[in-house]
C-alpha positions in Angstrom: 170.9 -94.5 -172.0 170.3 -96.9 -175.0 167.6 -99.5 -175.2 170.0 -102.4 -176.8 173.8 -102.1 -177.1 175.9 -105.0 -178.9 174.2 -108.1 -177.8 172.7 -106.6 -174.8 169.2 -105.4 -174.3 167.4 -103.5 -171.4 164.8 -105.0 -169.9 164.7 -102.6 -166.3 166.0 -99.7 -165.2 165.9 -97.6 -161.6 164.8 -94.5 -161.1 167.3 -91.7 -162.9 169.4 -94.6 -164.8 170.7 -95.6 -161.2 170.6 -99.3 -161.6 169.3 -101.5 -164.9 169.1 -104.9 -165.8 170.8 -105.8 -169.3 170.2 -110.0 -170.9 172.9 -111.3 -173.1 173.1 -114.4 -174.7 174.2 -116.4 -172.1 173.9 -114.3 -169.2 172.4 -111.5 -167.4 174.0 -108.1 -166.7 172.8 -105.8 -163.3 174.6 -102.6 -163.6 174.1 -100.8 -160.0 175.1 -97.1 -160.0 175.8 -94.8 -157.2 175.5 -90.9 -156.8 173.1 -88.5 -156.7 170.4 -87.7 -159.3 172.5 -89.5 -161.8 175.2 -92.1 -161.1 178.9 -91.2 -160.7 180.0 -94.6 -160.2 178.8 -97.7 -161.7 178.9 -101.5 -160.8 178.9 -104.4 -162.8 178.0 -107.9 -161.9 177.2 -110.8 -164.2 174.6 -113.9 -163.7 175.3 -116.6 -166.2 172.1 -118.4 -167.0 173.4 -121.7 -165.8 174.1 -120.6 -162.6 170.8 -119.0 -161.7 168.8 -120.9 -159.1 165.8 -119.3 -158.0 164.5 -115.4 -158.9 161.6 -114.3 -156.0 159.2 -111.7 -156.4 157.5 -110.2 -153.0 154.6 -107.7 -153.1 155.3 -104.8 -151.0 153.4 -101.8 -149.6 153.1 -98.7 -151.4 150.6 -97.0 -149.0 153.6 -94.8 -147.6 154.5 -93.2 -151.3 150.5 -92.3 -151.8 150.5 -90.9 -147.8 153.6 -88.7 -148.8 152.3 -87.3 -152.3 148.9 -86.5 -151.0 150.5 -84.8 -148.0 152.2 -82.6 -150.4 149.6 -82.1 -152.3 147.3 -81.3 -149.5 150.3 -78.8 -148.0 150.6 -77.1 -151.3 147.4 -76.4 -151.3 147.0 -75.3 -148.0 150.0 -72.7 -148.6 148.3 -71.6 -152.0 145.0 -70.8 -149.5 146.9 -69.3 -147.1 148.5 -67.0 -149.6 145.4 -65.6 -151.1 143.9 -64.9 -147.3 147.0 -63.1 -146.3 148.1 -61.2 -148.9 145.9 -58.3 -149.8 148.1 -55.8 -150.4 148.7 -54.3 -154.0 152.3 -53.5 -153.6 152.7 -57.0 -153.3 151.2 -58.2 -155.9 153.8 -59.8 -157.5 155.0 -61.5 -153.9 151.6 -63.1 -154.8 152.0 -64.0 -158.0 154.8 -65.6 -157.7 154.4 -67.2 -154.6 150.7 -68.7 -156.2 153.1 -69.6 -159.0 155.6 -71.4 -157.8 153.2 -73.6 -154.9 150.8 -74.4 -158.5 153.7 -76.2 -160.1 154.4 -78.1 -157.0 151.1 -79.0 -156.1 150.5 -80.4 -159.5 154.1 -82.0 -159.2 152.9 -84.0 -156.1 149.6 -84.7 -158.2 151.8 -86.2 -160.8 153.7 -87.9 -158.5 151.0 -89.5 -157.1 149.5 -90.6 -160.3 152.4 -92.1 -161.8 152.8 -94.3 -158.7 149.2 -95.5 -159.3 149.7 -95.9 -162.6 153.1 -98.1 -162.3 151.0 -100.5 -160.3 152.1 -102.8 -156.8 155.5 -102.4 -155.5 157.7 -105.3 -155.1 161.1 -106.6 -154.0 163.0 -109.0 -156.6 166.1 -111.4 -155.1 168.3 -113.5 -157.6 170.3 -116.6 -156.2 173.3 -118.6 -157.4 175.2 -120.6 -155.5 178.0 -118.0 -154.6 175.2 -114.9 -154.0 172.0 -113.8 -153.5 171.3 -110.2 -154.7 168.5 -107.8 -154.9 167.4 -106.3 -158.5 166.6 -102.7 -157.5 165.3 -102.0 -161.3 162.4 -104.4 -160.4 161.0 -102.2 -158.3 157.4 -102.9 -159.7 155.3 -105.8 -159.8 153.8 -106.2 -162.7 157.3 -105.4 -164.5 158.8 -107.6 -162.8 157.2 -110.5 -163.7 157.2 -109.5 -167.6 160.6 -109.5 -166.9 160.9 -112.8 -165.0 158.9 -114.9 -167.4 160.8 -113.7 -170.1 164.2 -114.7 -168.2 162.8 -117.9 -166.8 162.9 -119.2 -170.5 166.6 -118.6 -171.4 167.5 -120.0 -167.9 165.6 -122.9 -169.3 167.0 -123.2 -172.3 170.8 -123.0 -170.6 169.7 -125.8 -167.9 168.0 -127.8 -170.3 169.6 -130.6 -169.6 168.4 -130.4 -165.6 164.8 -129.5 -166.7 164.0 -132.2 -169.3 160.8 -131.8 -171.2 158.9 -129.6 -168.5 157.8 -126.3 -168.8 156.1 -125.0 -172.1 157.3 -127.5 -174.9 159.3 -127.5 -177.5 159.8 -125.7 -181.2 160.7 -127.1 -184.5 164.2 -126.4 -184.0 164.4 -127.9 -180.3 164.9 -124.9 -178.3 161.9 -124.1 -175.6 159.2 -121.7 -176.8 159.4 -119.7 -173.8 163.2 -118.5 -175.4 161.6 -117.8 -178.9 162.0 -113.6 -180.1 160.8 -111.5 -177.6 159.0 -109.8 -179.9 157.0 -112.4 -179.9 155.5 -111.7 -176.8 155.2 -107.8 -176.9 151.1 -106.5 -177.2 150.2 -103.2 -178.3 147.5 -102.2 -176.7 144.6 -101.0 -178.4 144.0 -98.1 -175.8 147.6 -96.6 -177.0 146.6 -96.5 -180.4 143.6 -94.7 -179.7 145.3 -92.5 -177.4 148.1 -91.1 -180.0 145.5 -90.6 -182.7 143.4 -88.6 -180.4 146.8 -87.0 -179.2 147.2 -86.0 -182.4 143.9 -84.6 -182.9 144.3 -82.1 -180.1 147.4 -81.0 -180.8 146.0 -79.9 -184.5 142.9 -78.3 -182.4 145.7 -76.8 -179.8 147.5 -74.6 -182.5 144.3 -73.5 -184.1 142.7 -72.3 -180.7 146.0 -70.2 -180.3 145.6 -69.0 -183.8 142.5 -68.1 -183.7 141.4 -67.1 -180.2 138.2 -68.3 -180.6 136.3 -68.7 -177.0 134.0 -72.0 -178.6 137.2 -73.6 -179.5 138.9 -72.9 -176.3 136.5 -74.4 -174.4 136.2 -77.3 -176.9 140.4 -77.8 -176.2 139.9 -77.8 -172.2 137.0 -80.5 -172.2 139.3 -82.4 -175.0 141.8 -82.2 -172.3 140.5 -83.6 -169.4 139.1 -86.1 -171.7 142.2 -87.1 -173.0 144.2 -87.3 -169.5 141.7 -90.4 -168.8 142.8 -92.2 -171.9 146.3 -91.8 -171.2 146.1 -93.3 -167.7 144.4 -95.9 -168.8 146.8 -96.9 -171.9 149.7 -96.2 -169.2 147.9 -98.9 -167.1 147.3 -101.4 -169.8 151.2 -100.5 -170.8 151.9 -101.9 -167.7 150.0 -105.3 -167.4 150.4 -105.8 -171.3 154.2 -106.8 -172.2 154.9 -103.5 -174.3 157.5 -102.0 -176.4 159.9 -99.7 -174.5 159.1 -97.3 -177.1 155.4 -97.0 -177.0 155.7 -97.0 -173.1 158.1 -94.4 -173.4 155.8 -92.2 -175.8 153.1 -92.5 -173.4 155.2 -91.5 -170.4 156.8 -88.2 -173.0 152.5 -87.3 -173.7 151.6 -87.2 -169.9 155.2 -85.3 -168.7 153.8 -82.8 -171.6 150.1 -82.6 -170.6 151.0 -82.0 -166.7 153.6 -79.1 -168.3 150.6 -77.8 -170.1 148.5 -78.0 -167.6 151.3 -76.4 -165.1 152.0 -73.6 -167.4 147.9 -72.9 -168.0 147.8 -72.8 -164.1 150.3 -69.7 -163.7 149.6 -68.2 -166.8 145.8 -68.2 -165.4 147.4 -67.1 -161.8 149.0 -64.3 -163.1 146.1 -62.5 -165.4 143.6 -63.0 -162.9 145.3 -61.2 -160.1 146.4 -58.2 -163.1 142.6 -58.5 -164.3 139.9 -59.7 -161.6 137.2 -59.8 -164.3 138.9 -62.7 -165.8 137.3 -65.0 -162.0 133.7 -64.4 -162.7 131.5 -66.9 -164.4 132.9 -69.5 -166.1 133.5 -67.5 -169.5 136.0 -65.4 -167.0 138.6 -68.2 -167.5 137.6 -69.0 -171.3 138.2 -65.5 -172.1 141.7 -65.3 -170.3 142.5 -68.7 -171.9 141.1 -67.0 -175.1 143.4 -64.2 -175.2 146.9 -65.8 -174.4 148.5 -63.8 -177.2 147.4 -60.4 -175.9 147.7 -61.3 -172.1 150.5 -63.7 -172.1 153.0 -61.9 -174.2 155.7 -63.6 -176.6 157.1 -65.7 -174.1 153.4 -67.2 -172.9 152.6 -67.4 -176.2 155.6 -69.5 -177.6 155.4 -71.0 -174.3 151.9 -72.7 -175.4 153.0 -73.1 -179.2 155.9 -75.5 -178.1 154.0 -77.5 -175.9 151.0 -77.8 -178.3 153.4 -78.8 -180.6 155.1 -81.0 -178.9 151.6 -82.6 -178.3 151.2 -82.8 -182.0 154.4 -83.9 -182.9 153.9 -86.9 -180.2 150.9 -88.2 -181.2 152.4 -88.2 -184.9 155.5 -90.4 -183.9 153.3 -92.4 -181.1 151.2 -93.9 -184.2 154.1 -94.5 -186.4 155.7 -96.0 -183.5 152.6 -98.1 -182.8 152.0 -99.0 -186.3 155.1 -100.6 -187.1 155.2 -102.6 -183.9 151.8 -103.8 -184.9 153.2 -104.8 -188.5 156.0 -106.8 -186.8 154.2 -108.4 -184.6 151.8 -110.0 -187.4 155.1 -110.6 -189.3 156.4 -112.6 -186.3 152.9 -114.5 -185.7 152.6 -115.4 -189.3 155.7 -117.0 -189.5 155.1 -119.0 -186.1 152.0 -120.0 -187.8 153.6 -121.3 -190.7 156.7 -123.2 -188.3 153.7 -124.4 -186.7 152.0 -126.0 -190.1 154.8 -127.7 -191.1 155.4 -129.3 -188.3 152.5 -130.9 -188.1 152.4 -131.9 -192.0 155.9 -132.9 -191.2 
């Protein structure tokens, strides 16, 4: 679904494009789908600026969603244990393999799961209120989103009441208009753990391709430390993403990096999974799983090997378009300051 269409732009969405949340010039759009997994049917309903009366934000709790993920993750784990006590047998050794397989990727989904809704912060319920309605936003789902969004809404329903409001609330521009309806770019933040994250992003996808290339165990174990190193800085630019009002795209790009480093990590698991049980040697020490790691082109095949080429790609390719991305929002920015800066000067020589 697109960001901006005509003279709309997207400020929330729901989970799978159910529901999202569009401003126009005079009034705000909340498109509500129904279906399943995506919507079949969708709902329009219109809020003209004017009209708005009150928008509430309520904190709600989230402890249920972290009870459910750990559970699954704690019962995925428990199968995988369960698994490897049971099955002994080498004529079913590929029962094994693919049973191990297939409870990995889940337990690491519920891990993902579980860190995303961390990451997305305190859940909330929002409520908007005319004089005909009062409606829930479902896209504001989130806290801390939802009062980006809210404070950026507050000041067109300013500007449109105006003439109810007076002089309160945030002052006034050269031209009259509130400064709390001024470009929204005006607002956005980069923050400077992204930046750092897509250059080091880029880094490891560079060292990624070589460690394939070259099957060196130094490097290998060089790229897992990297790794684990690198999934901390992505949380915490995700985090900062999240109180800081950021650009949809670099959001975006930071969600695409840590879908591609749980893949990774989900495809290292099996891959890992399936040697060891074909080659035990590969379990002792901790150069067993450096060496199996090592040897993806022999042990994995062509498909394990492209497997690992497209994500490390990917990886590369990410952290290339993240700093463009993340450059030029950073140019615009200073381009929008500096001009506020020089509205600013002549008003006051004025």
């Amino acid at each position: 679904m697109k960001t901006e269409f005509d003279n709309y732009t997207r400020v929330a969405k729901g989970g799978f494009g159910m529901s999202s949340l569009w401003l126009g010039e005079d009034h705000l759009v909340y498109v509500r789908g129904r279906g399943l997994l995506m919507p079949f049917s969708e709902e329009y309903k219109r809020y003209r600026y004017r009209d708005i009366q009150a928008v509430s934000i309520a904190k709600t709790s989230r402890v249920v969603g972290i009870v459910l993920f750990i559970l699954g993750l704690i019962s995925c784990a428990g199968l995988m244990a369960l698994v490897l006590w049971q099955i002994g047998d080498e004529r079913v050794t590929a029962l094994k393999a693919v049973s191990l397989s297939v409870l990995s990727f889940g337990a690491l989904a519920f891990a993902a799961g579980l860190l995303s809704h961390l990451i997305l912060g305190p859940t909330c319920v929002c409520d908007i209120q005319t004089s005909l309605s009062r409606d829930r936003l479902r896209p504001l789902s989130r806290y801390l989103r939802a009062q980006q969004v809210v404070d950026h809404l507050k000041g067109l329903v300013r500007e449109s009441q105006k003439e109810l409001v007076g002089n309160r609330g945030g002052g006034r521009g050269s031209d009259g208009t509130p400064r709390a309806a001024t470009a929204e770019v005006e607002a956005f933040q980069v923050p400077r753990s992204a930046s750092i994250n897509f250059g080091i992003f880029t880094g490891i996808g560079v060292i990624l391709i070589l460690a394939l290339m070259l099957e060196s165990i130094f490097l290998t174990g060089t790229t897992l430390t990297l790794l684990m190193g690198c999934s901390l800085i992505l949380s915490l630019s995700l985090i900062a993403s999240m109180k800081k009002v950021t650009p949809d795209s670099i959001r975006s790009m930071l969600w695409i990096q840590l879908g591609l480093l749980f893949l990774l990590t989900a495809s290292g698991t099996i891959y890992y999974l399936l040697v060891a049980i074909q080659n035990p040697e590969y379990t002792i020490g901790i150069t067993g799983p450096l060496e199996a790691f090592t040897a993806i082109a022999a042990e994995g095949g062509l498909l394990g090997y492209l497997t690992f080429a497209v994500l490390s790609t990917g990886i590369l390719v990410s952290g290339i378009l993240g700093s463009v991305i993340a450059t030029r929002w950073k140019a615009k920015i200073a381009q929008v300051e500096a001009g506020s800066d020089m509205v600013d000067s002549e008003s006051v020589n004025g």
